[in-house]
ZAMARLUM-149309 format. One record per residue (C-alpha): x, y, z. Coordinates in steps of 0.5 Angstrom, whole numbers, padded with zeros to 4 digits, always signed. Layout:
XYZ ...
% end
This chain:
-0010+0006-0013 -0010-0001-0014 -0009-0004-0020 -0013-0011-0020 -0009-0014-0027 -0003-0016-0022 -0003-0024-0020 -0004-0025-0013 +0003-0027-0012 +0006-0021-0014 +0012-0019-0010 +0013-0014-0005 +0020-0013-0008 +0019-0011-0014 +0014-0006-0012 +0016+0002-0012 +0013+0005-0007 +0013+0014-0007 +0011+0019-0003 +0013+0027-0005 +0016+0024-0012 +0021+0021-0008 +0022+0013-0008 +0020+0009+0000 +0023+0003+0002 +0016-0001+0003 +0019-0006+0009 +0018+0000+0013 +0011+0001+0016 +0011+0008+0018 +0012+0010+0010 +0005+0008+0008 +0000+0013+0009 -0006+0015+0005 -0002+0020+0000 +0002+0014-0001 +0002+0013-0009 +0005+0006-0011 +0006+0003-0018 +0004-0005-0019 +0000-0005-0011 -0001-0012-0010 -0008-0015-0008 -0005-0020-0003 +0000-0019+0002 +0002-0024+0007 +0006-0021+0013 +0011-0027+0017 +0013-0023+0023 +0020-0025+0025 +0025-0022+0030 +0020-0019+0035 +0023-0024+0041 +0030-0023+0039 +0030-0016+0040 +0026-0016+0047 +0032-0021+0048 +0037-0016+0046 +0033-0010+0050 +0034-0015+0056 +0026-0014+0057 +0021-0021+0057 +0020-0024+0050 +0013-0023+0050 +0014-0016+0050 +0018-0017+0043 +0011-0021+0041 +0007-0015+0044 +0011-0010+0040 +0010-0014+0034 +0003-0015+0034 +0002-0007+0035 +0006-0006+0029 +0002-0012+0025 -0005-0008+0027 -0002-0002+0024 +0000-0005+0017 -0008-0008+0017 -0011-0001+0018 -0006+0002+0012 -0007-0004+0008 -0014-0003+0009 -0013+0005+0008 -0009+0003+0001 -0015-0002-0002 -0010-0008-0001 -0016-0014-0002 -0012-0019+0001 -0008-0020+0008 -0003-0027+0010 +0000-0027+0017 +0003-0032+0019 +0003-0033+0026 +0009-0039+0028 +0010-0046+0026 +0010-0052+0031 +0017-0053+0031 +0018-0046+0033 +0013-0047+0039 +0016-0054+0041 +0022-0049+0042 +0019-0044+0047 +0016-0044+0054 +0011-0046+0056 +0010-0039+0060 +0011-0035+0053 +0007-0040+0049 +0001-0037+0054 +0003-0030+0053 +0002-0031+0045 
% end
């Protein structure tokens, strides 16, 4: 269900996400699905990736991992954004003060 009234910068913290009558946290992607009913669903949503090479760093594997992984994740919440008729879609990909921080082995991976 879509509702169209909603202002483009309609939060995402103030939806109310439900499957089964009970209430989802919409931060967790494996949650939105096609019998997912939300009230207020947005028209635009801008996803800004963050954490994805802390946590490859946390798990002792290569930072690129962590991107990699985030990227998967990233593609699956365009396919169920699509699913669920969100008409707009964000995703910030980093600033150059971020990418000033990197190698240049990681900026390749990316």
């Amino acid at each position: 269900m879509t509702n169209n009234n909603l202002p483009p910068h309609h939060s995402v913290k103030n939806m109310i996400f439900r499957k089964n009558n009970k209430k989802l946290k919409p931060s967790t992607s494996k949650n939105i699905s096609k019998d997912l009913w939300c009230e207020g669903l947005p028209i635009h949503v801008a996803i800004i990736p963050d954490g994805n090479r802390r946590r490859a760093l946390e798990k002792k594997v290569d930072p690129w991992e962590g991107h990699e992984a985030g990227a998967k994740n990233t593609e699956e919440i365009i396919k169920k954004a699509s699913d669920l008729g969100i008409k707009q879609l964000s995703i910030w990909g980093s600033s150059i003060n971020n990418l000033e921080k990197r190698t240049i082995n990681e900026k390749r991976a990316l």
